[in-house]
C-alpha positions in Angstrom: 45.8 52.0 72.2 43.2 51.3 74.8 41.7 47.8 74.2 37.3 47.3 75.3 36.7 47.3 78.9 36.2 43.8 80.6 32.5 44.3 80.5 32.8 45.1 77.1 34.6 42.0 76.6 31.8 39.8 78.4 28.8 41.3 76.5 30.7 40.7 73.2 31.2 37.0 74.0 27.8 36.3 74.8 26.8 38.2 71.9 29.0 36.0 69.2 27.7 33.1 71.5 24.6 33.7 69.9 25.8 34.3 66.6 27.5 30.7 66.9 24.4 29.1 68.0 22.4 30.9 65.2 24.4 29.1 62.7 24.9 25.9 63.8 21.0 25.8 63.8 21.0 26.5 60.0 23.6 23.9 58.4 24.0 23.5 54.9 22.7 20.0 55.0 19.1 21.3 56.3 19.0 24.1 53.8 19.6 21.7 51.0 16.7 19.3 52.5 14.7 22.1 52.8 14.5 23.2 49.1 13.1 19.5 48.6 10.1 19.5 50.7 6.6 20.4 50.1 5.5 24.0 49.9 3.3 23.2 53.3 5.7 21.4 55.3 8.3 24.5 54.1 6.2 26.8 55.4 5.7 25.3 58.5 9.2 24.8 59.1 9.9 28.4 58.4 7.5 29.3 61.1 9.3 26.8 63.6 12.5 28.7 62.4 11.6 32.0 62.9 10.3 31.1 66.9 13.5 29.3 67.3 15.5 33.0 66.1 13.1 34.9 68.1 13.9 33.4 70.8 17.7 34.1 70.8 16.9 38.2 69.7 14.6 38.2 72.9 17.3 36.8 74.8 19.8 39.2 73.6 17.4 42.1 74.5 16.3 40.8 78.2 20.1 40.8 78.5 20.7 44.4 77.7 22.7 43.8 75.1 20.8 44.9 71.7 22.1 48.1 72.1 26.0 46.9 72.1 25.5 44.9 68.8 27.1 46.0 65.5 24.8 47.2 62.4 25.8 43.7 60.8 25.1 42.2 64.4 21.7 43.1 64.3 20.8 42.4 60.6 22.4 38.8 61.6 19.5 38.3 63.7 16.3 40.1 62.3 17.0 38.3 58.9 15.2 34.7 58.8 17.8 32.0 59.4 16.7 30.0 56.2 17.2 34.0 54.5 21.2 34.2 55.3 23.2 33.6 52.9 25.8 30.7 52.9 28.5 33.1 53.9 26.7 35.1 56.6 26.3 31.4 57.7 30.0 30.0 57.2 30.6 33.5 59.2 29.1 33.2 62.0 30.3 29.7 62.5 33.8 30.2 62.6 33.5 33.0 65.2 33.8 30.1 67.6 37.3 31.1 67.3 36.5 34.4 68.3 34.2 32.7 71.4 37.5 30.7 72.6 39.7 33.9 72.3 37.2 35.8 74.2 36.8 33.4 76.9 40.4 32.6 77.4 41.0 36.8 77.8 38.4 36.7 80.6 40.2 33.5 82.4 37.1 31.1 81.9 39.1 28.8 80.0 42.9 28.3 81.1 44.3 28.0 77.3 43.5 28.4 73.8 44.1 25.4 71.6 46.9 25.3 69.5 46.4 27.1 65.6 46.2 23.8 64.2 43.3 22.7 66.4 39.8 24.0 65.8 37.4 25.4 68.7 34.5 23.1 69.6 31.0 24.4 70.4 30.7 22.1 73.6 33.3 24.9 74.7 30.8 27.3 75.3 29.3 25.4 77.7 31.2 26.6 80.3 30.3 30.6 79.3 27.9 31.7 82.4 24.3 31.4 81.8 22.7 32.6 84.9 22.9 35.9 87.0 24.4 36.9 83.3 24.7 41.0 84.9 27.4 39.4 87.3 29.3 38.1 85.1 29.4 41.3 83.1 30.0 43.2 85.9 32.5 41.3 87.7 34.4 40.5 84.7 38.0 40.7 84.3 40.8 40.5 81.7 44.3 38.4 81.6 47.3 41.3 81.6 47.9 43.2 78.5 51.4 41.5 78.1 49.8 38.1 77.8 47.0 39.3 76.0 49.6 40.9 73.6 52.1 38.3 73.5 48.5 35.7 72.0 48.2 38.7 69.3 51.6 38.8 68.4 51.6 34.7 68.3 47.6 35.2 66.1 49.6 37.7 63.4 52.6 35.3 63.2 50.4 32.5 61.4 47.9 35.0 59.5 51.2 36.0 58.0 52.4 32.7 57.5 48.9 31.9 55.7 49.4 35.1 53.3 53.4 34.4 52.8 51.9 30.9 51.3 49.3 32.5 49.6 52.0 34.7 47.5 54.0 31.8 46.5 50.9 29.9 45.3 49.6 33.4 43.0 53.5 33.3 42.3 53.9 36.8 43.1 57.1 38.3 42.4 59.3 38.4 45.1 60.3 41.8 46.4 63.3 43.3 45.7 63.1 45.7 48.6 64.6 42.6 50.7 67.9 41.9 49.1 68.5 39.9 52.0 66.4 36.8 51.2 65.9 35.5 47.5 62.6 33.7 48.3 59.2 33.6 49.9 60.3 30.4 51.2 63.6 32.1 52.7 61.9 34.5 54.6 59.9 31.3 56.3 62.5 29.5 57.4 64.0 32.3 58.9 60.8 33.5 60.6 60.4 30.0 61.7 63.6 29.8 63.1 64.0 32.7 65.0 60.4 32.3 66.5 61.4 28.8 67.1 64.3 30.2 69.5 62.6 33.2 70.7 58.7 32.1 71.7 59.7 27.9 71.6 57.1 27.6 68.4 57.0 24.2 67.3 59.0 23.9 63.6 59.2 20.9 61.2 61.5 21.4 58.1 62.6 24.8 59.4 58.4 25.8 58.9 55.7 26.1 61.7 54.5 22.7 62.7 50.5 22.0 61.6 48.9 19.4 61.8 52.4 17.3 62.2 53.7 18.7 58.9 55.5 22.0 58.2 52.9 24.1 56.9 55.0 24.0 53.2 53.1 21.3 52.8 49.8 21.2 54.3 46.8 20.1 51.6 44.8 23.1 50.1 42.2 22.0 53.1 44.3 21.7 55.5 45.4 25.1 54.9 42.4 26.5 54.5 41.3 25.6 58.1 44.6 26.6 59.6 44.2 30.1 57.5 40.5 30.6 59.0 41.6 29.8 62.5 44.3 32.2 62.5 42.2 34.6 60.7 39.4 34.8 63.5 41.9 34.5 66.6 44.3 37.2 65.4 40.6 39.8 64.6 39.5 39.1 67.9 42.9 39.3 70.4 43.2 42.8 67.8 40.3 44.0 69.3 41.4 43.0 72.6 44.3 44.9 72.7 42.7 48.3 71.0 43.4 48.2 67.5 39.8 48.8 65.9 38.9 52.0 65.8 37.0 53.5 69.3 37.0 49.4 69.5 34.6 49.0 67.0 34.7 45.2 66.4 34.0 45.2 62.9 36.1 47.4 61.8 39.0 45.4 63.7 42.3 45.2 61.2 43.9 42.0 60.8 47.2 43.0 58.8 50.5 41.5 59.3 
């Protein structure tokens, strides 16, 4: 499976870039405020709004790189940011993961931060802003093997987050593993032997999160670990050529 070119790679980041900047300009908090104010002052601020997204899509296009965005990329920014929904919203903001994962593959940043540790915007400070062609053209990727051995790592806790997920729907266990007798089984196990293989950190015979084995991490603590894992283990997929013709959003994330 090829995997996107590095320059590929480069326009992509700066593209989710935007996407993450989009969002964090529409929070929850102003929408709610929003729906309080006066017709007038709404209108203005719609107007104020709709300069601010302009701005970005103008950006995007002086940079070449309209034509590289997704269908859904583009519908992210010609709709009105006060006109997403909440989840086009919650979206876009958690491909700051993506953003990290992307700049670590192109050796801006020296290390991802560990699954139990959420990506920062302030990060993307140190994504090139000027002579932006350079950058894509003199781009480069970390080897496949390290690449791969991140995606392996990414798939390791998205399957962690869905083994939990089957013991809290209490889904039958399969008896096409006659080896184990439990979800929980199978865990320790995995943890175990991924423990002595790739030196991940284990509490309780479990993957350490958040200094706690992941057994018994709250519902939100869990959640954040789940979407963290989620975004990292879509984007080093696409990294290492497992969406179709690298189509990014059709990138799999199975375990």
């Amino acid at each position: 499976m090829a995997g996107p070119e590095p320059d590929e790679v480069a326009r992509k980041l700066i593209i989710i870039k935007y996407e993450v900047v989009q969002a964090l300009a529409t929070p929850p908090i102003l929408r709610m405020a929003y729906e309080k104010w006066s017709e007038s002052d709404q209108q203005q601020f719609r107007i104020k709004m709709q300069q601010a997204a302009d701005g970005l899509s103008d950006s995007l296009r002086k940079l070449g790189l309209w034509e590289f965005m997704t269908d859904k990329e583009v519908k992210f920014f010609l709709t009105h940011p006060l006109d997403l929904t909440q989840q086009q919203i919650v979206n876009a903001s958690w491909r700051m993961e993506s953003v990290m994962t992307l700049m670590w593959a192109l050796g801006i940043i020296p290390e991802m931060l560990p699954f139990d540790h959420q990506a920062k915007p302030d990060l993307m400070k140190q994504i090139p802003h000027e002579k932006i062609s350079n950058f894509f053209i003199s781009a480069k990727l970390l080897d496949e093997k390290t690449i791969e051995k991140s995606r392996s790592l990414a798939e390791l806790w998205q399957w962690r987050s869905r083994t939990r997920e089957l013991i809290e729907e209490k889904r039958p266990f399969p008896a096409e593993l006659p080896q184990f007798k439990s979800y929980d089984e199978i865990v320790r196990f995995s943890a175990k032997a991924a423990n002595e293989k790739d030196s991940l950190e284990i509490i309780d015979e479990d993957f350490a999160a958040i200094g706690k084995a992941y057994r018994d991490l709250t519902d939100e603590e869990w959640s954040l670990i789940r979407s963290i894992a989620f975004e990292r283990h879509f984007a080093l997929n696409w990294l290492c050529g497992y969406a179709p013709d690298n189509r990014w959003d059709e990138t799999p994330t199975d375990t």
